[in-house]
PAMARPA-474930 format. One record per residue (C-alpha): x, y, z; residue number from 1. Coordinates in pm, whole numbers. Layout:
N
[[X,Y,Z],NUM]
...
This chain:
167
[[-2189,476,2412],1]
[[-1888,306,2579],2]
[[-1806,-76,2476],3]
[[-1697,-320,2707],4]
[[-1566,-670,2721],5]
[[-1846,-924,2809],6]
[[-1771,-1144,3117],7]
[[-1748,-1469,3007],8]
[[-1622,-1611,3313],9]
[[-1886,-1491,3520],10]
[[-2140,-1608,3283],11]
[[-2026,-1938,3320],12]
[[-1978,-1897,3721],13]
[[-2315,-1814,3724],14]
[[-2433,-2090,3515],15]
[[-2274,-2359,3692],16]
[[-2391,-2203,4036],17]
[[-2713,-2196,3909],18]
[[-2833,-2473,3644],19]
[[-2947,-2714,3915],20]
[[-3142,-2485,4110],21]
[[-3326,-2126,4103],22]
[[-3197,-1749,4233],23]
[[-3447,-1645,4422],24]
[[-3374,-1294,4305],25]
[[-3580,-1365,4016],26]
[[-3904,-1575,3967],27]
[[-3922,-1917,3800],28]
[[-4074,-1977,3446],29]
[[-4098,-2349,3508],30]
[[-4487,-2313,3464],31]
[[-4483,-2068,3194],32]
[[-4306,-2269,2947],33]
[[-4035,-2293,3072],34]
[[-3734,-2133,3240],35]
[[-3472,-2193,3032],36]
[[-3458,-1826,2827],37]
[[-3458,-1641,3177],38]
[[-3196,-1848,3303],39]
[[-3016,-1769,3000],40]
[[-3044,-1412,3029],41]
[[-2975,-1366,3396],42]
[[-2632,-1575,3278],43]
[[-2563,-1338,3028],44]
[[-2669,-1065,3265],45]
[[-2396,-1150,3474],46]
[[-2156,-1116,3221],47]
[[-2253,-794,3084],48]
[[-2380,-603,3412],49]
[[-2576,-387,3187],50]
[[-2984,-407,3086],51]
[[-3155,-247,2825],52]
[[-3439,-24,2919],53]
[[-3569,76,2638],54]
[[-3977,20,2565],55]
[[-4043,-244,2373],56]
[[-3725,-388,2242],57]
[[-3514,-382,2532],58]
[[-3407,-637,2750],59]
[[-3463,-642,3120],60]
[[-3568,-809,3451],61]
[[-3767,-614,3715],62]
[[-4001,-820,3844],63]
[[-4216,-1132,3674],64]
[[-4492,-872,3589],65]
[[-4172,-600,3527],66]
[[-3965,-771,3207],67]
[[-3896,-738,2873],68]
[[-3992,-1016,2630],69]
[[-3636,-1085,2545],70]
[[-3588,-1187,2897],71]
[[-3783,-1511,2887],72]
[[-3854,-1586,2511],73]
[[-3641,-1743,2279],74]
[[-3704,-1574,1958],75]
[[-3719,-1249,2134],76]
[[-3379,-1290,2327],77]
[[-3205,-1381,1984],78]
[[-3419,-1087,1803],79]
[[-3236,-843,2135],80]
[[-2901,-979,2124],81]
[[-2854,-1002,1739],82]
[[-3033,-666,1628],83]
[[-2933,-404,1967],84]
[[-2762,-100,1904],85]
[[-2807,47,2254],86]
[[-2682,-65,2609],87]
[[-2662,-393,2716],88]
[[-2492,-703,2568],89]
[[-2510,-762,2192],90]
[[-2421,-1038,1925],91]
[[-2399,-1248,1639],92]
[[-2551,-1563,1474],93]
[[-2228,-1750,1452],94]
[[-2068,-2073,1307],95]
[[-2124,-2320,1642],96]
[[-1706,-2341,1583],97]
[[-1694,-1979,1688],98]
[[-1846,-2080,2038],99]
[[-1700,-1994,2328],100]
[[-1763,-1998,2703],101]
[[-2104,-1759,2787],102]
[[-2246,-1749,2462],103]
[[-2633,-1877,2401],104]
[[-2691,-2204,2193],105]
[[-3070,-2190,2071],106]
[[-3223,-2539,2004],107]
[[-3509,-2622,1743],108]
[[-3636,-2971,1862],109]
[[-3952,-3018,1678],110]
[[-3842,-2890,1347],111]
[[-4080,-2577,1356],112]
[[-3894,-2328,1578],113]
[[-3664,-2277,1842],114]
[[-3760,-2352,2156],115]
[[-3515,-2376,2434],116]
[[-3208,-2183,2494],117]
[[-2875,-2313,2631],118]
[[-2544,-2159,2819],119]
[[-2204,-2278,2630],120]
[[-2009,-2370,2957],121]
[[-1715,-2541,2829],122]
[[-1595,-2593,2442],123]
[[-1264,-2814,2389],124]
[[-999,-2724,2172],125]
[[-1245,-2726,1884],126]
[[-1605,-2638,1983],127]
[[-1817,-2891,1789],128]
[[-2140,-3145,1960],129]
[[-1912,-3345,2118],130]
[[-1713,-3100,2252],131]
[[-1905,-2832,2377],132]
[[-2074,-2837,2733],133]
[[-2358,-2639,2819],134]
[[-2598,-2544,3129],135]
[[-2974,-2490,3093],136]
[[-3317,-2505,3315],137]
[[-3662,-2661,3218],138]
[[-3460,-2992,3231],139]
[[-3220,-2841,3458],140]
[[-2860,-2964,3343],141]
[[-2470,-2813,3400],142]
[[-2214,-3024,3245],143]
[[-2416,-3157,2930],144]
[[-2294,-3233,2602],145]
[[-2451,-3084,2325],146]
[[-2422,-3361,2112],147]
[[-2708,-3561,2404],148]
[[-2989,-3323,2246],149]
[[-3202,-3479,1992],150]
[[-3241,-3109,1770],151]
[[-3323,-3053,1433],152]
[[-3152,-2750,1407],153]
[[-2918,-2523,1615],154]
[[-2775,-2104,1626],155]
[[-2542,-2018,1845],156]
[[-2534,-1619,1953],157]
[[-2188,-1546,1990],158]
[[-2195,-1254,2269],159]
[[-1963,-980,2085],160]
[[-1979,-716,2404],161]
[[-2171,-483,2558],162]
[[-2259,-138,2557],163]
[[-2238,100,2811],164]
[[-2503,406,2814],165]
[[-2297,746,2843],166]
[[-2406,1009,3099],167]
């Protein structure tokens, strides 16, 4: 396998061309629970370029009925992107002052789990709540402060690269 530098600026075009509405190149989770873990991935997808085929524990977008769970669930999408040794784009659990533009900060809002994932748009000179600026759906937002969430708990997934699959 080949590594190659994630795309952080077009993670972040396509998060800001996209929070306030849907691509119709992929279906809406709005009525599944929530959309905010596919639009996530398709962000991060656009960074990376790359999916992850593989049965089970990959991560990938076909169709609604075609997908991986990492795709559109939040514990599976930080299970992919912390744990993948194959293709596609893989990470780290990270101090949130190690964010940067195109990573993935996870909220847990009720205490018991996380539950809604966010795209790190913008940081300041020192990423901290106040500081850094993210872009999510379910309550579609581009340009929020992560210090507005009401969270018990956060992770931020630092995106570390991506793997190519040799031929």
């Amino acid at each position: 396998m080949t590594e190659i530098a994630y795309d952080r600026e077009s993670a972040v075009r396509y998060a800001r061309r996209w929070a306030l509405s849907r691509n119709p190149e992929y279906a809406s989770f709005d009525k599944l629970g929530g959309d905010c873990t596919n639009f996530a991935s398709q962000c991060v997808f656009s960074g990376s370029g790359i999916m992850n085929y593989t049965p089970d524990v990959g991560w990938f977008y076909k169709s609604i009925l075609n997908r991986s769970a990492p795709w559109s669930g939040v514990l599976y999408l930080y299970q992919f992107l912390t744990n993948n040794q194959g293709p596609g784009p893989y990470g780290r659990n990270m101090p949130l002052f190690m964010a940067k533009p195109g990573d993935i900060i996870q909220l847990n809002i009720d205490g018991e789990r996380f539950e809604h994932s966010t795209v790190v748009v913008s940081t300041g000179k020192q990423p901290a709540p106040d500081s850094i600026i993210v872009a999510a759906h379910s309550k579609d937002t581009d340009g929020k402060k992560l210090s507005e969430y009401e969270y018990a708990a956060l992770r931020l997934i630092h995106i570390e690269g991506v793997r190519t699959q040799d031929n």
